[in-house]
C-alpha positions as CSV (number, residue, x, y, z in Angstrom):
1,X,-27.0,93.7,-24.5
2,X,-26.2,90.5,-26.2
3,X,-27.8,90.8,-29.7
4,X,-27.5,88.0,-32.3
5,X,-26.3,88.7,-36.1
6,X,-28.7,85.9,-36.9
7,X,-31.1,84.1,-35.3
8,X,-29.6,81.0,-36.3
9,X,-26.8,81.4,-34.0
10,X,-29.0,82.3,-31.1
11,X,-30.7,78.9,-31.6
12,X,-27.6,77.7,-31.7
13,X,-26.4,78.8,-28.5
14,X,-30.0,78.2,-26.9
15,X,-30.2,74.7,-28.2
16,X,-26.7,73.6,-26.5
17,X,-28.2,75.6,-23.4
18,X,-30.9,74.0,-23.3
19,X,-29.2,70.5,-23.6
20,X,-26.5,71.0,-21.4
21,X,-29.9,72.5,-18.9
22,X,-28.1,75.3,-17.8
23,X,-31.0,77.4,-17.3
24,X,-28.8,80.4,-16.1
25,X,-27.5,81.0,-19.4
26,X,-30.8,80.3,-21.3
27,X,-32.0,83.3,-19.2
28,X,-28.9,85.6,-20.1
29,X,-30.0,84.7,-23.7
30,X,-33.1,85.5,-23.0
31,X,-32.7,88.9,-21.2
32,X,-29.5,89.2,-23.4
33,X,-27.8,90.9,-20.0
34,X,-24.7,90.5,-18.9
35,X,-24.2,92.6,-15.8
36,X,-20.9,91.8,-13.6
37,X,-18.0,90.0,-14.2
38,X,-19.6,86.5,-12.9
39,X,-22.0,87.0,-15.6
40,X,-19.0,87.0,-18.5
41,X,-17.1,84.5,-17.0
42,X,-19.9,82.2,-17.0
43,X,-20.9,83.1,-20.5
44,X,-17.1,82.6,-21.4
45,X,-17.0,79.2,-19.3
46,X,-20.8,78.1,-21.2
47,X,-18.9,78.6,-24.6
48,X,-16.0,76.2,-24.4
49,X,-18.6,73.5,-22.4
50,X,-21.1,74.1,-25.3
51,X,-17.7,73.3,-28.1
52,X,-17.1,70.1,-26.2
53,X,-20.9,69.2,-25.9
54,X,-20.6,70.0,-29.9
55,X,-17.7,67.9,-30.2
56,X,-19.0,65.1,-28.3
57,X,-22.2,65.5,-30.4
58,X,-19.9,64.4,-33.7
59,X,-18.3,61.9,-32.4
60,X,-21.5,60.4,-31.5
61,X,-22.4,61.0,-35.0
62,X,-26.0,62.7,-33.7
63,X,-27.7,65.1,-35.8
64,X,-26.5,69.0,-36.3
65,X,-28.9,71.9,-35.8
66,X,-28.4,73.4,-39.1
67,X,-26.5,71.7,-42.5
68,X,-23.3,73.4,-41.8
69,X,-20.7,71.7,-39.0
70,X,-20.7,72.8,-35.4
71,X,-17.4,73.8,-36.2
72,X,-18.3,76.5,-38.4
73,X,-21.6,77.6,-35.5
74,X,-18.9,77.5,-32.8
75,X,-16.5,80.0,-34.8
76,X,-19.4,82.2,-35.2
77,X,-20.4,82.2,-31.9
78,X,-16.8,82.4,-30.5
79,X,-16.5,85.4,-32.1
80,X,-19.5,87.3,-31.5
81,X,-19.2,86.3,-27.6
82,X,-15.7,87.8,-27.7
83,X,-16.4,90.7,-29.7
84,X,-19.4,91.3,-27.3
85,X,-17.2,90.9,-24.4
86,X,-15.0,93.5,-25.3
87,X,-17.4,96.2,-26.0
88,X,-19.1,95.2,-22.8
89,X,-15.2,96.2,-20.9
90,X,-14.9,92.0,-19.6
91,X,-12.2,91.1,-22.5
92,X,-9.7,90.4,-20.0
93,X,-12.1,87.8,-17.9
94,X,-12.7,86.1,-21.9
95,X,-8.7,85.9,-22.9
96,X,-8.8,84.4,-19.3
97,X,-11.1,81.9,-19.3
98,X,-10.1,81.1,-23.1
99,X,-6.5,80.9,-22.6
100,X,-7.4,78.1,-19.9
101,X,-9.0,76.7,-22.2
């Protein structure tokens, strides 16, 4: 079950969800499931859309979620997907989609 250290980085991740409208992964936020492999490589595959979506935000000079740069949201998040993907027995199908990446 995907559970957040902080709610800031589940905004986060919602609010690039949201803006991105991939409604899939708003829902595996939402249920906090991820069940088969599909599942974790589309979480995997969300992640390094959402850093260019952040990155593309900056450039465009638009307005971060929280004071600190996405940068710093994107490591968090990078890390606690990973970390969750391992636990969860899909680390393979993250160093995978990451090392593409």
């Amino acid at each position: 079950m995907l559970r957040f250290k902080s709610p800031e980085e589940k905004t986060y991740i919602t609010h690039f969800a949201e803006k991105m409208g991939d409604s899939k992964l708003v829902e595996i936020i939402k249920t906090g499931e991820v069940k088969t492999e599909q599942d974790a490589e589309y979480l995997s595959l969300f992640f390094w859309r959402m850093v260019d979506q952040s990155i593309e935000d900056d450039i465009q000079n638009l307005p971060r979620l929280f004071i600190e740069p996405n940068e710093f949201w994107n490591e968090k998040i990078m890390y606690f997907i990973a970390g969750f993907l391992q636990q969860a027995g899909y680390e393979h199908i993250w160093e995978t989609v990451s090392d593409a990446h």
